[in-house]
PQR file of N, CA, C, O and H, with PARSE charges and radii, in Angstrom:
ATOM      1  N   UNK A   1       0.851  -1.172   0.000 -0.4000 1.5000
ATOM      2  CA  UNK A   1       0.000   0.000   0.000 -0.0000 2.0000
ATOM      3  C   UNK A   1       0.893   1.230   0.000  0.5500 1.7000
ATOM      4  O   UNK A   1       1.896   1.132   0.707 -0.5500 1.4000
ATOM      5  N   UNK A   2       0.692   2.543  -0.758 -0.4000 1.5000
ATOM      6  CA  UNK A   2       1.794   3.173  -1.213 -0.0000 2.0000
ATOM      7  C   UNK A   2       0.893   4.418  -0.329  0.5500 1.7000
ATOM      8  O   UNK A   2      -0.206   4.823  -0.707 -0.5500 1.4000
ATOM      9  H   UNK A   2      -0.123   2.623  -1.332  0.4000 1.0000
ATOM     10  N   UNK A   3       1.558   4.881   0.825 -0.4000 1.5000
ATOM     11  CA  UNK A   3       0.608   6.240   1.530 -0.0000 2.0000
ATOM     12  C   UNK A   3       1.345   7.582   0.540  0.5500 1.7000
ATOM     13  O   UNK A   3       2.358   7.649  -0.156 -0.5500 1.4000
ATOM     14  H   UNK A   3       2.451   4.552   1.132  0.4000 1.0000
ATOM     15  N   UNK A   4       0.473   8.354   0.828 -0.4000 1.5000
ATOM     16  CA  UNK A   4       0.415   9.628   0.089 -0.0000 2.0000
ATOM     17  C   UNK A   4       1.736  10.671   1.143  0.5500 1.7000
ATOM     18  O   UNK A   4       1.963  10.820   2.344 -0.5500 1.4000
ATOM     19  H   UNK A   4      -0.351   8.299   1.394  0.4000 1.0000
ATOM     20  N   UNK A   5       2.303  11.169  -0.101 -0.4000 1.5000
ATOM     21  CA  UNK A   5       3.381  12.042   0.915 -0.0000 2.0000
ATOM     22  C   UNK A   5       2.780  13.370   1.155  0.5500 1.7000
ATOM     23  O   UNK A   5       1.727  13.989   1.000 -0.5500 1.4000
ATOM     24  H   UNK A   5       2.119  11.049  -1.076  0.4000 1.0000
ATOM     25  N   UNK A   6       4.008  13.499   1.622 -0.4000 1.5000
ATOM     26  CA  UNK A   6       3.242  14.907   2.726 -0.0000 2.0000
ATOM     27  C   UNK A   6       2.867  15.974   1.773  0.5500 1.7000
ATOM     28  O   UNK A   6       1.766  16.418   2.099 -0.5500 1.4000
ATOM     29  H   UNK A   6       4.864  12.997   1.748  0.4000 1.0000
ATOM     30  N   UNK A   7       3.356  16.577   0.696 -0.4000 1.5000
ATOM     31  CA  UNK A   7       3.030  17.463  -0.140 -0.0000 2.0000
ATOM     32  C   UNK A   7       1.202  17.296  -1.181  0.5500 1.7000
ATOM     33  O   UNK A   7       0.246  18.025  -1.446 -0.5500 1.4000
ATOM     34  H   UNK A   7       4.250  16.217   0.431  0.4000 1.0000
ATOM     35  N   UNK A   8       1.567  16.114  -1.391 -0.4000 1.5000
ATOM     36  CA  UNK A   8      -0.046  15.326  -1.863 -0.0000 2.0000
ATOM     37  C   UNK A   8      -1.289  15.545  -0.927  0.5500 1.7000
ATOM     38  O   UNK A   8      -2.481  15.515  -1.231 -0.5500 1.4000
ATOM     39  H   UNK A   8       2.344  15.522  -1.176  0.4000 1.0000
ATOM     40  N   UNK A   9      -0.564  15.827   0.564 -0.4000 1.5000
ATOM     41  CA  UNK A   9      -1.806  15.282   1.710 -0.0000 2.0000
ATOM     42  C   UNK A   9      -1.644  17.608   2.054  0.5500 1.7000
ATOM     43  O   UNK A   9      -2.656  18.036   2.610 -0.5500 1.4000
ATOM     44  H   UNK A   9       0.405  15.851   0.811  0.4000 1.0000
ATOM     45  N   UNK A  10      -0.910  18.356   1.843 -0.4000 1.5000
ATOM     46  CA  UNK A  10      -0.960  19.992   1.810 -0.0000 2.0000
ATOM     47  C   UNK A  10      -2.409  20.061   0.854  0.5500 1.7000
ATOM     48  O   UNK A  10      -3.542  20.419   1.177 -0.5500 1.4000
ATOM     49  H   UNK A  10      -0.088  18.008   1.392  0.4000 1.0000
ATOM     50  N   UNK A  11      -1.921  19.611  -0.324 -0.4000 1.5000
ATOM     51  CA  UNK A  11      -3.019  19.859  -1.213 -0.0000 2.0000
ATOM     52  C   UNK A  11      -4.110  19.776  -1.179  0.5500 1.7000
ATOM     53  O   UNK A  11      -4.807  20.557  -1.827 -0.5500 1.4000
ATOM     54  H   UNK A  11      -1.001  19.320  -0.586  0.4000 1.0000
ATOM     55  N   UNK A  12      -4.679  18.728  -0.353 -0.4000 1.5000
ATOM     56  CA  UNK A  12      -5.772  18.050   0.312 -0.0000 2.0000
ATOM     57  C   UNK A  12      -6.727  19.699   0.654  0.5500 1.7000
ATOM     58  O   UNK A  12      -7.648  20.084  -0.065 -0.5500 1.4000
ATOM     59  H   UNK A  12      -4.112  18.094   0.173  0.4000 1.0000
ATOM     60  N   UNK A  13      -6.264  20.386   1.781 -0.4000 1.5000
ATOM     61  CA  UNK A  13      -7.155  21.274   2.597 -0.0000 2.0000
ATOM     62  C   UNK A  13      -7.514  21.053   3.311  0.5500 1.7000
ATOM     63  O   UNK A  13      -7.793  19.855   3.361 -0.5500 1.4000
ATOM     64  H   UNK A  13      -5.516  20.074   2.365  0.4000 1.0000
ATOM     65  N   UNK A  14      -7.908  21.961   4.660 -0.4000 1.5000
ATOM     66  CA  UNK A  14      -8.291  21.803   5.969 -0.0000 2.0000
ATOM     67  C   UNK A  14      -9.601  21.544   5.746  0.5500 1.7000
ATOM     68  O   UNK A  14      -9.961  20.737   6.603 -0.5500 1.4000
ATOM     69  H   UNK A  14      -7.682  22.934   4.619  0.4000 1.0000
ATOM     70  N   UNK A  15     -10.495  21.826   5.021 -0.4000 1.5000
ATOM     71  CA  UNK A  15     -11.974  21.205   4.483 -0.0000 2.0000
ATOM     72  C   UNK A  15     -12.003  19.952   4.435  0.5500 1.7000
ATOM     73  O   UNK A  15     -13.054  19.522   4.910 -0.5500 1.4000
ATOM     74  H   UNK A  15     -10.203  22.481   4.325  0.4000 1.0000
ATOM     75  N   UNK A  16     -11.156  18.985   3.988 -0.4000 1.5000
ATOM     76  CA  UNK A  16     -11.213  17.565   3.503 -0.0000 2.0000
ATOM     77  C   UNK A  16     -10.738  17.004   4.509  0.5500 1.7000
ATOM     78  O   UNK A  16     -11.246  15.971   4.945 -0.5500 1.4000
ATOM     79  H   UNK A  16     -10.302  19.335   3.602  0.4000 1.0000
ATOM     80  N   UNK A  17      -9.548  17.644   5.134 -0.4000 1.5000
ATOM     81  CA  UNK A  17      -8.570  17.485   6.754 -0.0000 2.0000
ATOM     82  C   UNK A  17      -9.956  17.010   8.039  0.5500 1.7000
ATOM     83  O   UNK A  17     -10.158  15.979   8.681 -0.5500 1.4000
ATOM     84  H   UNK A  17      -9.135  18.483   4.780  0.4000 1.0000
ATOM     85  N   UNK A  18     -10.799  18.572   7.946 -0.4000 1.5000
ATOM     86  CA  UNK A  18     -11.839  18.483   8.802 -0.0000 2.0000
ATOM     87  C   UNK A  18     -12.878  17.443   8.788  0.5500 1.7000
ATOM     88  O   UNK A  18     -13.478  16.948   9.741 -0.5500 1.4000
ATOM     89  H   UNK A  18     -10.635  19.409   7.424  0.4000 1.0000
ATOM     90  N   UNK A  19     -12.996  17.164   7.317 -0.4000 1.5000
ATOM     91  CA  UNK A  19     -14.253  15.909   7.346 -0.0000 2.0000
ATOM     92  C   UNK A  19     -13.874  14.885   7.442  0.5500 1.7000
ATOM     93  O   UNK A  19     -14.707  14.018   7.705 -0.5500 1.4000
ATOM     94  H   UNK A  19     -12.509  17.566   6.542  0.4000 1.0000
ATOM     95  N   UNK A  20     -12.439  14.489   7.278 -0.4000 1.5000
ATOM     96  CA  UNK A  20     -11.905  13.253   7.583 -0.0000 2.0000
ATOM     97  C   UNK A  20     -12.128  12.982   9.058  0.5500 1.7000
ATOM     98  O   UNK A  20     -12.953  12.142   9.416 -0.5500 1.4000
ATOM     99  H   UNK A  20     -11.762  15.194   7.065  0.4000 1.0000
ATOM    100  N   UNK A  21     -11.337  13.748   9.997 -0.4000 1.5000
ATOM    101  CA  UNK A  21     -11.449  13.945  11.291 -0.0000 2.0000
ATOM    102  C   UNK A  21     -12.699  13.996  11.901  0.5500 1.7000
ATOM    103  O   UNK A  21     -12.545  14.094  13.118 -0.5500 1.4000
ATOM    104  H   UNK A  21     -10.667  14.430   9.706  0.4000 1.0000
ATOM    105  N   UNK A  22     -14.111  13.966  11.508 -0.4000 1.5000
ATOM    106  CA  UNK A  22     -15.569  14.369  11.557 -0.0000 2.0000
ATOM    107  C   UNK A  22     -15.642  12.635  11.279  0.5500 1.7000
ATOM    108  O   UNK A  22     -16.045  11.954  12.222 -0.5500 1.4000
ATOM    109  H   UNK A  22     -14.235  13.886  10.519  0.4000 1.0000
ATOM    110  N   UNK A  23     -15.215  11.875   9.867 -0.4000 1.5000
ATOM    111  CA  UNK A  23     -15.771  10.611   9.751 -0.0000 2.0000
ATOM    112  C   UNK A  23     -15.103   9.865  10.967  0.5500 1.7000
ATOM    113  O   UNK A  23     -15.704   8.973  11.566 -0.5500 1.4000
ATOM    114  H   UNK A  23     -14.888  12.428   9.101  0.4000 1.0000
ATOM    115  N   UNK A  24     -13.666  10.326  11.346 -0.4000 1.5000
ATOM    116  CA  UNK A  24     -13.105   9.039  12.105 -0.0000 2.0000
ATOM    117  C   UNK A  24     -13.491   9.333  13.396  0.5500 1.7000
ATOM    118  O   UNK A  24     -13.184   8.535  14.282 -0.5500 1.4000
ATOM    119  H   UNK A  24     -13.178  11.050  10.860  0.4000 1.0000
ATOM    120  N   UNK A  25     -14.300  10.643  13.747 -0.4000 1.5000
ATOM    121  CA  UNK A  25     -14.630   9.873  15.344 -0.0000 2.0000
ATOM    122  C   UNK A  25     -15.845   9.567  15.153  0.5500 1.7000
ATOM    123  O   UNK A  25     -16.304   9.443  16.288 -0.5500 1.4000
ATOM    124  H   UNK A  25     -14.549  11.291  13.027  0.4000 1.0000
ATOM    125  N   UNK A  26     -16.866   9.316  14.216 -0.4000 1.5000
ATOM    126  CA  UNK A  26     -18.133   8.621  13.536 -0.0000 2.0000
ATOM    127  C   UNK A  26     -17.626   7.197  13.880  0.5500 1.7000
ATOM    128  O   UNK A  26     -18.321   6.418  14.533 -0.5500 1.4000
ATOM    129  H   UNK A  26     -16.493   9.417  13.294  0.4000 1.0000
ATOM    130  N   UNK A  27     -16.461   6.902  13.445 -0.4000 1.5000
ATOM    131  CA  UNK A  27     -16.124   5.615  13.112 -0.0000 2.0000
ATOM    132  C   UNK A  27     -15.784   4.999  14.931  0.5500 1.7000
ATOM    133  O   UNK A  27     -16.334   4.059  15.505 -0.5500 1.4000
ATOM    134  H   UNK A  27     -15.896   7.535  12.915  0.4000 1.0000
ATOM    135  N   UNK A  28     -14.930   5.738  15.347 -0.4000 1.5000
ATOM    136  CA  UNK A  28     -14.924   5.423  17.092 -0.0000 2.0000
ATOM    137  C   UNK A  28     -15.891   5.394  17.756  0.5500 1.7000
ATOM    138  O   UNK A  28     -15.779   5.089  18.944 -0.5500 1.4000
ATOM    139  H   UNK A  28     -14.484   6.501  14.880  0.4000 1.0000
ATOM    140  N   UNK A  29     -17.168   5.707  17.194 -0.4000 1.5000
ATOM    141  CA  UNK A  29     -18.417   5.776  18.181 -0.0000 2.0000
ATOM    142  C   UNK A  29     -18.750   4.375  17.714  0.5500 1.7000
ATOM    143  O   UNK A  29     -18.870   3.502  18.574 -0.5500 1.4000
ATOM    144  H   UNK A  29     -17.259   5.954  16.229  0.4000 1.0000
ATOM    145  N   UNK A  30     -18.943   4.015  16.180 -0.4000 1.5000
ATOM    146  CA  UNK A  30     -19.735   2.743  15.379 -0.0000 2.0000
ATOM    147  C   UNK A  30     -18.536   1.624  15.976  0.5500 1.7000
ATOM    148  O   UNK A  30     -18.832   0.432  15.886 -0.5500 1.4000
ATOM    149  H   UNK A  30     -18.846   4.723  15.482  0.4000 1.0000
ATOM    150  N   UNK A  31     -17.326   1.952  16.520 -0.4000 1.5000
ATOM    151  CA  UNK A  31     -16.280   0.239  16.592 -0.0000 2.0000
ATOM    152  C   UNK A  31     -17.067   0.585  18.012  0.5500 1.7000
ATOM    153  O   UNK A  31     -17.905  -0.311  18.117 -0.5500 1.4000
ATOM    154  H   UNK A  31     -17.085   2.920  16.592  0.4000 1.0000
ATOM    155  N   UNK A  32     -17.153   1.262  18.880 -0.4000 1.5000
ATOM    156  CA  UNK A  32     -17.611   0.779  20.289 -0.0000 2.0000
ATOM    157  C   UNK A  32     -18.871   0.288  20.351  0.5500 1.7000
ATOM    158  O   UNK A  32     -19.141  -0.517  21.243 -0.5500 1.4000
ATOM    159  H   UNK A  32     -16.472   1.989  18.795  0.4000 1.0000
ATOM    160  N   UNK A  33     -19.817   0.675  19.449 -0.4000 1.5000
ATOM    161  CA  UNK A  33     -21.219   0.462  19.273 -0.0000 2.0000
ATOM    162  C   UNK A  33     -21.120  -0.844  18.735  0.5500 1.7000
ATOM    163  O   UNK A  33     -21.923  -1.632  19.234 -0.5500 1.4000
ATOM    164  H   UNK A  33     -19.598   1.328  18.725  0.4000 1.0000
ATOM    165  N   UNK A  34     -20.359  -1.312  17.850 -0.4000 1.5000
ATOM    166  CA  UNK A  34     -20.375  -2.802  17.287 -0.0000 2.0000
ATOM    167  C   UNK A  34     -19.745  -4.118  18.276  0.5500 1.7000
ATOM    168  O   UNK A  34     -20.098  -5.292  18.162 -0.5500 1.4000
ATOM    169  H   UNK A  34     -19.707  -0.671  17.445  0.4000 1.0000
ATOM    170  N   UNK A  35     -18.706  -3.577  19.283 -0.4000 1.5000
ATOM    171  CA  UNK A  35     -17.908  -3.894  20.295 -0.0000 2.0000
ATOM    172  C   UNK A  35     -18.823  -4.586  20.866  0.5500 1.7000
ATOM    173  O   UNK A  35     -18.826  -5.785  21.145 -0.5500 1.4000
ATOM    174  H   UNK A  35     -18.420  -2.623  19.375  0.4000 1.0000
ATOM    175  N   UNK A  36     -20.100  -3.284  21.138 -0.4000 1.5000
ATOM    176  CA  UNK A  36     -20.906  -4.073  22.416 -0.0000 2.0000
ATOM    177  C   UNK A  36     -22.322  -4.970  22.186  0.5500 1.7000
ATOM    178  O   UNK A  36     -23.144  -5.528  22.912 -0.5500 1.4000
ATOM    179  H   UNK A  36     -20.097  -2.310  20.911  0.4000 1.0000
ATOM    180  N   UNK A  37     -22.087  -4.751  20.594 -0.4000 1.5000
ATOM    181  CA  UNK A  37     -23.499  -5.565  20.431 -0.0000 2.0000
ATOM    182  C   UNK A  37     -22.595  -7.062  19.883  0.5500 1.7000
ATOM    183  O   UNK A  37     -23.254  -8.061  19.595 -0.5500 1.4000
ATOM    184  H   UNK A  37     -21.419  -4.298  20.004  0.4000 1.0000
ATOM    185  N   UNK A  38     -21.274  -7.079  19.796 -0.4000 1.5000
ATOM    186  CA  UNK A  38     -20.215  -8.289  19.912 -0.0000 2.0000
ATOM    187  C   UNK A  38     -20.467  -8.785  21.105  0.5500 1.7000
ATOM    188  O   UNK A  38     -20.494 -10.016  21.075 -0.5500 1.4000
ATOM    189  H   UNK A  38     -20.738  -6.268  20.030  0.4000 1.0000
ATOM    190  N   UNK A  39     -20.709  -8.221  22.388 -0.4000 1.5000
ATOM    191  CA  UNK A  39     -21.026  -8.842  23.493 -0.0000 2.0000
ATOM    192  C   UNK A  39     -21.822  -9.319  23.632  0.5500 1.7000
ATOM    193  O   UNK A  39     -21.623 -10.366  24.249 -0.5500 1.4000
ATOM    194  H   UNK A  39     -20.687  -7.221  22.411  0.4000 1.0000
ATOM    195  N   UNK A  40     -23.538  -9.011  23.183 -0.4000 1.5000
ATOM    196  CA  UNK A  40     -24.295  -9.867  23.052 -0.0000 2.0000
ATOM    197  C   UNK A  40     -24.828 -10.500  22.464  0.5500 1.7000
ATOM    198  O   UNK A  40     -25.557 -11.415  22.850 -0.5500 1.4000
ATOM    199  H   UNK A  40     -23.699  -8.161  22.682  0.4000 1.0000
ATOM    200  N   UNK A  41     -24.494 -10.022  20.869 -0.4000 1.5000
ATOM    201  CA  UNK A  41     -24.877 -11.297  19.526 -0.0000 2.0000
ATOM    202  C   UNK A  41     -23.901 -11.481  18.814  0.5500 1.7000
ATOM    203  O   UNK A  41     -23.522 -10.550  18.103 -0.5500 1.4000
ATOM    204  H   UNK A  41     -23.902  -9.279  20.556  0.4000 1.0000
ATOM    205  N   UNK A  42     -23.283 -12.605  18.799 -0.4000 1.5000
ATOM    206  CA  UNK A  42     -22.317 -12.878  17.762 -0.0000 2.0000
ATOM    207  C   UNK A  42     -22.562 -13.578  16.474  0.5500 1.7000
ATOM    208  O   UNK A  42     -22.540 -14.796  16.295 -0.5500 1.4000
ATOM    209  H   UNK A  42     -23.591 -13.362  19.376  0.4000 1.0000
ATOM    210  N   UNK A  43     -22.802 -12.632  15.588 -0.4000 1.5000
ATOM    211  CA  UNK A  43     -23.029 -13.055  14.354 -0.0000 2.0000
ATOM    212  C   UNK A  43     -21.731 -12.999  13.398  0.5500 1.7000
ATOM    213  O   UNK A  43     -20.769 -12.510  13.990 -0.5500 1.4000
ATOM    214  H   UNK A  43     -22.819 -11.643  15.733  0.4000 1.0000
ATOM    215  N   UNK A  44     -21.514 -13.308  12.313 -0.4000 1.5000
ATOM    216  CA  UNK A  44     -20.902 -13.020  10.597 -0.0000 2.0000
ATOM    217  C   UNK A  44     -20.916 -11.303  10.446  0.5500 1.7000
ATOM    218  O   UNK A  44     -19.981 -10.514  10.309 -0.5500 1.4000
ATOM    219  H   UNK A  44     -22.296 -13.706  11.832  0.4000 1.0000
ATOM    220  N   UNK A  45     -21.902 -11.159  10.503 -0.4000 1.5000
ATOM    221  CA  UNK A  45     -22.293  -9.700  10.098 -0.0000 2.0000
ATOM    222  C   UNK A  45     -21.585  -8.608  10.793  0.5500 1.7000
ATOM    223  O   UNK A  45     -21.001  -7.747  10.137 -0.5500 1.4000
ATOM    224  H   UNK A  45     -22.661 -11.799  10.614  0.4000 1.0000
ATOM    225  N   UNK A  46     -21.605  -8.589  12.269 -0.4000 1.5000
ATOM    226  CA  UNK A  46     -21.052  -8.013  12.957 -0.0000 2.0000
ATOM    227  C   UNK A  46     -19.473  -7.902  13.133  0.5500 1.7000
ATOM    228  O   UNK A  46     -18.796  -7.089  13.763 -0.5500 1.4000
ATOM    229  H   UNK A  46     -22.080  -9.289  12.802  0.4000 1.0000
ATOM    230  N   UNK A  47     -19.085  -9.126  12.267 -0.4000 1.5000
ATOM    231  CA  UNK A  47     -17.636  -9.244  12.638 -0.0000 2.0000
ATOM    232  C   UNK A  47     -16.937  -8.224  10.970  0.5500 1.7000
ATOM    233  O   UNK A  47     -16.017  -7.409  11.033 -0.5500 1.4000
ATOM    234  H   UNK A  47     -19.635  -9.785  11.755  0.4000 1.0000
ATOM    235  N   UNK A  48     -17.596  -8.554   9.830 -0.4000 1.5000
ATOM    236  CA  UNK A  48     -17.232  -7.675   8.813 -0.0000 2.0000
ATOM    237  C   UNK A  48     -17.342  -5.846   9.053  0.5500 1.7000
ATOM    238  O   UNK A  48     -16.679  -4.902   8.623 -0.5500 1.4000
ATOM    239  H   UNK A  48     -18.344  -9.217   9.778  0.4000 1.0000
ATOM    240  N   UNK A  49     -18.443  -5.957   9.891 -0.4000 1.5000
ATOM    241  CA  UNK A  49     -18.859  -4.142  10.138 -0.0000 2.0000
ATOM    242  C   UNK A  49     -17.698  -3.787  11.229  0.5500 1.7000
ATOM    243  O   UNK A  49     -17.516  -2.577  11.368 -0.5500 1.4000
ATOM    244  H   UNK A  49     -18.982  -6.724  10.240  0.4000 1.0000
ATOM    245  N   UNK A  50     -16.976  -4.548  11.933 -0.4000 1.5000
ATOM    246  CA  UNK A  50     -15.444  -4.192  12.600 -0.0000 2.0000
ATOM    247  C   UNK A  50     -14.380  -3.889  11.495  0.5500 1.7000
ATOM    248  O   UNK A  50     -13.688  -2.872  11.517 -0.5500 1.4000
ATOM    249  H   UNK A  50     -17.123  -5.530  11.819  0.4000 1.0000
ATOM    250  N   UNK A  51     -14.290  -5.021  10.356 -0.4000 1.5000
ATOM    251  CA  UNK A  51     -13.605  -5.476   9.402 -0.0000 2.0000
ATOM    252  C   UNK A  51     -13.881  -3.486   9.073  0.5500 1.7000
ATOM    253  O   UNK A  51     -13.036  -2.640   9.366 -0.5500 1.4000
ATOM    254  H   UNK A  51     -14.852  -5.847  10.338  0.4000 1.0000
ATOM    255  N   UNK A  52     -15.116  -3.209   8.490 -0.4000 1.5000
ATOM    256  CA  UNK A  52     -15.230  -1.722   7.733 -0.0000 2.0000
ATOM    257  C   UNK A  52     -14.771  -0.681   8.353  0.5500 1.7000
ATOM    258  O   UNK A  52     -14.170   0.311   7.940 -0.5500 1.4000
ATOM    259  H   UNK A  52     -15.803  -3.896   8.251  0.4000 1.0000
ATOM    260  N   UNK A  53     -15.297  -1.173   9.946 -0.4000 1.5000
ATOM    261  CA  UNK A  53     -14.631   0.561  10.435 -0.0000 2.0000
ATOM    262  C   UNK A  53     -13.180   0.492  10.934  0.5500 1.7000
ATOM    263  O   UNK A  53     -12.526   1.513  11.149 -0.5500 1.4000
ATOM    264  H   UNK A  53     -15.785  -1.978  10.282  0.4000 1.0000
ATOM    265  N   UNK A  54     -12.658  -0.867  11.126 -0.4000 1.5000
ATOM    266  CA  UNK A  54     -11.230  -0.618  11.203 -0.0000 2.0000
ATOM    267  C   UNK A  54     -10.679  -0.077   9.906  0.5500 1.7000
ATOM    268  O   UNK A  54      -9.614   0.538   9.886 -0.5500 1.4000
ATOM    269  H   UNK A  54     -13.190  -1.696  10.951  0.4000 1.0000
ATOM    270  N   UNK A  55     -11.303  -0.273   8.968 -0.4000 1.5000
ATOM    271  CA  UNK A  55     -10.706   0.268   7.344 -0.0000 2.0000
ATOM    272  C   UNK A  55     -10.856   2.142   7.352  0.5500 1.7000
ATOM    273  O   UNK A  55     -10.059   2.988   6.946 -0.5500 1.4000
ATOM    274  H   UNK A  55     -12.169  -0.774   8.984  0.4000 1.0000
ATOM    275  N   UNK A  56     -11.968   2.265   7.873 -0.4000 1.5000
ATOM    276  CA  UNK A  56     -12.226   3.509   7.754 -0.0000 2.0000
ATOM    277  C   UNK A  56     -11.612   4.333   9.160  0.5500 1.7000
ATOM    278  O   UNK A  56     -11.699   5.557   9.262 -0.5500 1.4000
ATOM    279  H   UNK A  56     -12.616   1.578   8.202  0.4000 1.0000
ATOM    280  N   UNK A  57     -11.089   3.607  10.039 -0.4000 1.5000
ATOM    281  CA  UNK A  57     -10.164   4.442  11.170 -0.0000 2.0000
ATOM    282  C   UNK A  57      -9.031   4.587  10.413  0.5500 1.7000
ATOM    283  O   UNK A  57      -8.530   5.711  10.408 -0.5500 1.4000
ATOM    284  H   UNK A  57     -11.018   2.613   9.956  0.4000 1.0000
ATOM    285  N   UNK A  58      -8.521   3.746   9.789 -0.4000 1.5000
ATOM    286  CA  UNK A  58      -7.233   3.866   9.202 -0.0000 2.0000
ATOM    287  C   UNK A  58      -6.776   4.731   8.037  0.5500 1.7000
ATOM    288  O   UNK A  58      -5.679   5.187   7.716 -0.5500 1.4000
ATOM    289  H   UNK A  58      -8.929   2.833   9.793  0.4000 1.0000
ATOM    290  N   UNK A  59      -7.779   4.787   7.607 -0.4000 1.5000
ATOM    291  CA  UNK A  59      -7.893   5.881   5.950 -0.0000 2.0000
ATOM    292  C   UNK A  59      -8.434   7.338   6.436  0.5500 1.7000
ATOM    293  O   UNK A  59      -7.893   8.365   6.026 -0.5500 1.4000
ATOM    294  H   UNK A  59      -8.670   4.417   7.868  0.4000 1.0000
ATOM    295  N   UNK A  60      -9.328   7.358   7.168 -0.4000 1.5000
ATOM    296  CA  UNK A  60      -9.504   8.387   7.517 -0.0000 2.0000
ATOM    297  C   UNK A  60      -8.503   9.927   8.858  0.5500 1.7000
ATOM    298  O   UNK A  60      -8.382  11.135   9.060 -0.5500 1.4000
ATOM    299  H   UNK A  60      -9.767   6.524   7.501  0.4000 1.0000
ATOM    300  N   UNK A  61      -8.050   8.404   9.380 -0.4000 1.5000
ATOM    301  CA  UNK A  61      -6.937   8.730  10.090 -0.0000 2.0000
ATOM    302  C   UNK A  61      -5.637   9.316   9.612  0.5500 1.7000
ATOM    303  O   UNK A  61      -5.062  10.350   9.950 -0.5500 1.4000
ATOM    304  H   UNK A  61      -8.149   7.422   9.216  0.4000 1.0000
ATOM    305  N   UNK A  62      -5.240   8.136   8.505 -0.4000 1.5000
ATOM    306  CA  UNK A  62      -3.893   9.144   7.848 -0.0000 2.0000
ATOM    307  C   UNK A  62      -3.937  10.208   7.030  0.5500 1.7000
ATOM    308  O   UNK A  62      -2.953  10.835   6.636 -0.5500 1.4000
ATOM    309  H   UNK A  62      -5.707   7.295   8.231  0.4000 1.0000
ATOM    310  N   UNK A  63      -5.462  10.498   6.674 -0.4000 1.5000
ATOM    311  CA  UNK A  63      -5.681  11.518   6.028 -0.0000 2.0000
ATOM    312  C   UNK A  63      -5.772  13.207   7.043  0.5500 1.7000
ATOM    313  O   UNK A  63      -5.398  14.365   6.861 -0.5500 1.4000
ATOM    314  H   UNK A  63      -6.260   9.988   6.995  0.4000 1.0000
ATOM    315  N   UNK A  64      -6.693  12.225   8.410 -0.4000 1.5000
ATOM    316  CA  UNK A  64      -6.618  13.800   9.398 -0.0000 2.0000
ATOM    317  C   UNK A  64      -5.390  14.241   9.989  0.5500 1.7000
ATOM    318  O   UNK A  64      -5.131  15.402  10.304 -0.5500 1.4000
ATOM    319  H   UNK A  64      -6.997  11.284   8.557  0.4000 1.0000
ATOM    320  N   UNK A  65      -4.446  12.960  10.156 -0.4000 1.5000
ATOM    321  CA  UNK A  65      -3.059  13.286  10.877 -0.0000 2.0000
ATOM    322  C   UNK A  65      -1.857  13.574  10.189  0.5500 1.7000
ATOM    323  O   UNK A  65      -0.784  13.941  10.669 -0.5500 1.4000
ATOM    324  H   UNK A  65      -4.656  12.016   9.901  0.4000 1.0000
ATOM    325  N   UNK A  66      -2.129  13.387   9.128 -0.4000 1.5000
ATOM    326  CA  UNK A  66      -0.284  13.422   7.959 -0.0000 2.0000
ATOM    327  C   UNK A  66      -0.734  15.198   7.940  0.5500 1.7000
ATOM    328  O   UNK A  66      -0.019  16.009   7.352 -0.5500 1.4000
ATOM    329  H   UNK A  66      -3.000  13.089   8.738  0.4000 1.0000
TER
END
């Protein structure tokens, strides 16, 4: 996976900076919210919707922090 350098991620803007940072604590509310319904139903389903928002902490993350 080839991350974006720092000059690529200037270009970006504090607009795109801000909504990234807006999706990834969306995404910290939905992994604790999925966490705890892991505690009481363990399905298939539930284990891919971890699978998504760990994807989307991570993308959205190096986008709010680089």
């Amino acid at each position: 996976m080839k991350y974006p350098t720092e000059n690529e991620v200037k270009k970006i803007g504090p607009v795109v900076r801000g909504l990234a940072a807006f999706i990834l604590s969306c995404s910290f509310f939905a992994g604790v919210g999925l966490v705890f319904v892991v505690a009481v139903v363990t399905e298939a389903l539930i284990f891919v919707g971890l699978i998504v928002v760990c994807l989307m902490v991570h993308v959205t993350g190096s986008v709010a922090f680089r």
